[in-house]
C-alpha positions as CSV (number, residue, x, y, z in Angstrom):
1,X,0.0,0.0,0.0
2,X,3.1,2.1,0.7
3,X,3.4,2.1,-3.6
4,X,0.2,3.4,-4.0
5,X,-1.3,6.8,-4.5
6,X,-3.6,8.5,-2.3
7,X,-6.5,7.7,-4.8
8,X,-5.1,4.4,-4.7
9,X,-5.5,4.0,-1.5
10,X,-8.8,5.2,-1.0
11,X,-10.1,3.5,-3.5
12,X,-11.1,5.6,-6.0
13,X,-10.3,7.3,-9.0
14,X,-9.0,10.6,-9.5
15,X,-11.9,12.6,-11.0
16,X,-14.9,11.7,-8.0
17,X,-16.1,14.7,-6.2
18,X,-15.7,15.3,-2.5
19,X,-19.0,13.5,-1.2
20,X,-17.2,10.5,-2.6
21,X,-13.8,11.2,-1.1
22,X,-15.6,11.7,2.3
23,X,-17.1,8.3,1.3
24,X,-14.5,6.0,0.7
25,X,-12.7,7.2,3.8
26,X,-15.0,6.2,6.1
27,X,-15.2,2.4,4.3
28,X,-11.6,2.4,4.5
29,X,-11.6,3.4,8.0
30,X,-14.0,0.8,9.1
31,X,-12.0,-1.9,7.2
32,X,-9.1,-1.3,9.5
33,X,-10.9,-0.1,12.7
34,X,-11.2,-2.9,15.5
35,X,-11.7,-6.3,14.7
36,X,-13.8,-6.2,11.5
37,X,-14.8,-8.8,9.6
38,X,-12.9,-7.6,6.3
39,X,-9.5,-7.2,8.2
40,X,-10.2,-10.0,10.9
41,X,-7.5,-12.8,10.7
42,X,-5.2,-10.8,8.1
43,X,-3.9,-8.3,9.8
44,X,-2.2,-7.9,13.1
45,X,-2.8,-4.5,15.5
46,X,-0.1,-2.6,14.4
47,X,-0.3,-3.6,10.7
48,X,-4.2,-2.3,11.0
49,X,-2.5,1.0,12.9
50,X,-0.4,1.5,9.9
51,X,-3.3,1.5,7.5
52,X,-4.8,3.6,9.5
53,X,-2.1,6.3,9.1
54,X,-2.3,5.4,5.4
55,X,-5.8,6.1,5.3
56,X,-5.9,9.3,7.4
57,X,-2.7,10.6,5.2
58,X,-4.7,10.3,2.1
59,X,-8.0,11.9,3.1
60,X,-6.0,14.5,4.5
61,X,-4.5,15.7,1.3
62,X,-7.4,14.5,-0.6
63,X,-10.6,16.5,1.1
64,X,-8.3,19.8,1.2
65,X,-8.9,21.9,-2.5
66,X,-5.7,23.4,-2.4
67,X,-3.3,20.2,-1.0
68,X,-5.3,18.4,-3.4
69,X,-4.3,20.2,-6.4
70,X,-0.6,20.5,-5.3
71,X,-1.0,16.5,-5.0
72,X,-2.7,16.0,-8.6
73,X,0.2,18.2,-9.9
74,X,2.5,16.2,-8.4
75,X,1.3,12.5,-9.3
76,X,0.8,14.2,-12.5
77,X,4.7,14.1,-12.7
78,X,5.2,10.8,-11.2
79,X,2.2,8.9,-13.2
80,X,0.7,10.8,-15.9
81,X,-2.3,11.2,-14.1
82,X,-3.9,14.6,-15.6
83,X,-4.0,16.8,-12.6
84,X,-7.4,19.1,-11.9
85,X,-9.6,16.5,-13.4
86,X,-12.1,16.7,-10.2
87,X,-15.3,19.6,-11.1
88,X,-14.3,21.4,-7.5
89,X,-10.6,21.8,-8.9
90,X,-11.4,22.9,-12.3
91,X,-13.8,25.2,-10.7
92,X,-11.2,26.7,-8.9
93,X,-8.8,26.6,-10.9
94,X,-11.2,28.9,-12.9
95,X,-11.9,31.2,-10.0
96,X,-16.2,29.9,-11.0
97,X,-17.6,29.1,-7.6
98,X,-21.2,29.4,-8.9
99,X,-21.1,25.6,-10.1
100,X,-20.0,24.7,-7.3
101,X,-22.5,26.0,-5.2
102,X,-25.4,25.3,-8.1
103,X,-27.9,22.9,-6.9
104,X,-27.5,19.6,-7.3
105,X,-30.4,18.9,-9.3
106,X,-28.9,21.7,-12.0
107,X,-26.1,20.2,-12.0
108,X,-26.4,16.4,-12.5
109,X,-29.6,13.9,-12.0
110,X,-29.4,11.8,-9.0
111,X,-29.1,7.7,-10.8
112,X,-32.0,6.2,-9.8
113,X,-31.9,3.3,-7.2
114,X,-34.0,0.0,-6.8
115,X,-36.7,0.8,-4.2
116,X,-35.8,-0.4,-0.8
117,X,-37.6,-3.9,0.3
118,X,-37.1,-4.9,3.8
119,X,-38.9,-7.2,3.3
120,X,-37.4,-8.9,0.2
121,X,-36.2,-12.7,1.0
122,X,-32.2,-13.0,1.1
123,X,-30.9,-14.5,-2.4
124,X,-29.1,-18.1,-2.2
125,X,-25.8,-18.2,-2.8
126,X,-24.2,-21.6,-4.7
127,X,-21.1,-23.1,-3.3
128,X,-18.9,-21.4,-6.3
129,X,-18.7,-18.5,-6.3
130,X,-16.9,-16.5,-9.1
131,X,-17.7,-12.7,-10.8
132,X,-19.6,-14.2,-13.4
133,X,-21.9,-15.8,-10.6
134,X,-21.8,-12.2,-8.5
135,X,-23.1,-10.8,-11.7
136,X,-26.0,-13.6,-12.1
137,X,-26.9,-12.6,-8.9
138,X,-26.9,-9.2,-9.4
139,X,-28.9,-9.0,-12.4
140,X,-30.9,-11.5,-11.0
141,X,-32.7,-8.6,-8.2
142,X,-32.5,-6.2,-11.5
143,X,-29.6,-4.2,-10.6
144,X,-27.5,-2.5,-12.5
145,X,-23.4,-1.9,-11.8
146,X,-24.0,1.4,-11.5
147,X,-26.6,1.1,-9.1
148,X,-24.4,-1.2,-6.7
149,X,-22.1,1.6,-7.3
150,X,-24.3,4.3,-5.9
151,X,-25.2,2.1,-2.9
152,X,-22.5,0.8,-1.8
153,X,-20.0,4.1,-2.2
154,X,-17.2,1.5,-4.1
155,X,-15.9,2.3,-7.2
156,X,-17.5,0.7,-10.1
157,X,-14.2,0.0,-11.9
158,X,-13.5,-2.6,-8.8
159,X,-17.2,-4.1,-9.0
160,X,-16.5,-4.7,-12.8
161,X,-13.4,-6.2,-11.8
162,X,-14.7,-8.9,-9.3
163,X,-17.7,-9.4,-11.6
164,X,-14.4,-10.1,-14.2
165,X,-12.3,-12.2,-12.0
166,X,-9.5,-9.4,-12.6
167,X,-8.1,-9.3,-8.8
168,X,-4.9,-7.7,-9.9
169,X,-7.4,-4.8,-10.6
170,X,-8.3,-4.9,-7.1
171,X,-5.8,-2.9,-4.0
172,X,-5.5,-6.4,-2.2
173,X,-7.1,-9.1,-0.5
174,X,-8.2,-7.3,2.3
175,X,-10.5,-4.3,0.5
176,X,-11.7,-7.2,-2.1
177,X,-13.2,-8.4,1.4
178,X,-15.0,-4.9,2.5
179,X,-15.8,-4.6,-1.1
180,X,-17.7,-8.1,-1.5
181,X,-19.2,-7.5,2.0
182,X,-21.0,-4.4,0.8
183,X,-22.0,-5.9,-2.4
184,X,-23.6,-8.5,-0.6
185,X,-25.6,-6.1,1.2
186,X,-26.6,-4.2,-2.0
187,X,-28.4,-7.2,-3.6
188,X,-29.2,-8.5,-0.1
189,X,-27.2,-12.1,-0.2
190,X,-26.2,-13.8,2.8
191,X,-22.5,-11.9,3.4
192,X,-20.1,-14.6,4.9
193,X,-21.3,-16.4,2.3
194,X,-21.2,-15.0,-0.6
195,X,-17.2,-13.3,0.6
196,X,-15.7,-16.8,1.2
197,X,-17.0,-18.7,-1.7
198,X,-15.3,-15.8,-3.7
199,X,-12.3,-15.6,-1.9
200,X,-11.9,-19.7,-2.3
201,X,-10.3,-18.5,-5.9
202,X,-8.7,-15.2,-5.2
203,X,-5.5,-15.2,-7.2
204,X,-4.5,-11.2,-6.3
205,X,-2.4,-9.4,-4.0
C-alpha cells in the first residue's frame, strides 16, 4: 500500500467529487478499525495502525482543495495522471464558484436506485462463487453496476473487476473483502457467504 497513490489507496479514481472522497474514507476506515470482519484474521494490531495512518494521510491531502491540487500536480509528474480533473478543482482553478455551489439537481440527475424492500427474501448463494456468478446474482434482483455503485460508495471499476475475476485490478485481499461484504448487502445475499466462496479462488495481492 506504501506504492500506492492516495486515490489508490482510497479506492477511488481521480476525477470523484468530494461526497465521494468523504465516502471512501470512512469504508476504508472501518476496514481497518477494530476487529472487523474484512481485516479480521489478516492483519495484526499494528499492521491495522499502519493502514490507519495510510488512510488518514490520504483523506487529508485528498478532502483539502488546495493540497489536493498540489497533489494531482504532483502525481501528474510521477504517473501521468492529468492533474485538476475533479469539477471542485477545475472550478477553482477557474476562479467559477457558482457551479460549485449550483444545486445539485442543476447540476447532475441523481441515478436512480431499486426501491428499498425490507422485506425482500435474502438470495441463495451456490457453493462457487466466481464474478460471473456475483453478476447472475446481481442482475438477477434487477440491478445494475452502476446502481451497486451508488449504494455501496465503491468504485465501479472494482465491482467490474470482481464481476471479471480481474483481482490484480483490485488494492489487495483485504479491501476485495469490504468490497464483496458491501456488495452482498446491495443485492441483499447472505455476506459470509457469498465473501468466502469468492475468496476460495482469489488469485491477487
Amino acid at each position: 500500500m506504501k506504492n500506492k497513490n492516495y486515490y489508490e489507496i482510497l479506492g477511488i479514481p481521480p476525477h470523484v467529487g468530494s461526497g465521494q472522497i468523504q465516502a471512501a474514507y470512512r469504508f476504508a476506515r472501518n476496514l481497518y478499525t477494530g476487529d472487523g470482519a474484512a481485516t479480521y484474521g489478516f492483519l495484526d494490531a499494528g499492521e491495522r495502525a499502519k493502514m490507519l495512518d495510510l488512510v488518514d494521510e490520504a483523506y487529508a491531502a485528498l478532502s483539502n482543495p488546495g493540497a489536493r491540487r498540489d497533489y494531482d500536480a504532483h502525481i501528474n509528474l510521477v504517473t501521468g495522471i492529468p492533474a485538476a480533473r475533479t469539477a471542485e478543482a477545475q472550478a477553482t482553478a477557474a476562479g467559477d464558484r457558482t457551479r460549485l455551489h449550483a444545486p445539485v439537481a442543476a447540476r447532475e440527475a441523481p441515478l436512480p436506485l431499486p426501491p428499498t424492500d425490507l422485506d425482500l427474501p435474502p438470495i441463495a448463494v451456490p457453493e462457487f462463487v466466481n464474478g460471473k456468478v456475483l453478476r447472475d446474482l446481481r442482475e438477477s434482483r434487477g440491478m445494475s453496476l452502476d446502481q451497486i455503485a451508488a449504494l455501496s460508495k465503491i468504485g465501479k471499476r472494482f465491482l467490474s473487476a470482481l464481476e471479471e475475476d480481474r483481482h490484480a485490478a483490485v488494492p489487495g485481499r483485504v479491501f476485495a473483502r469490504g468490497f464483496l461484504i458491501e456488495f452482498a448487502r446491495a443485492i441483499r445475499a447472505p455476506e459470509n457467504e457469498l465473501v468466502e466462496r469468492y475468496l476460495r479462488n482469489w488469485s491477487g495481492r
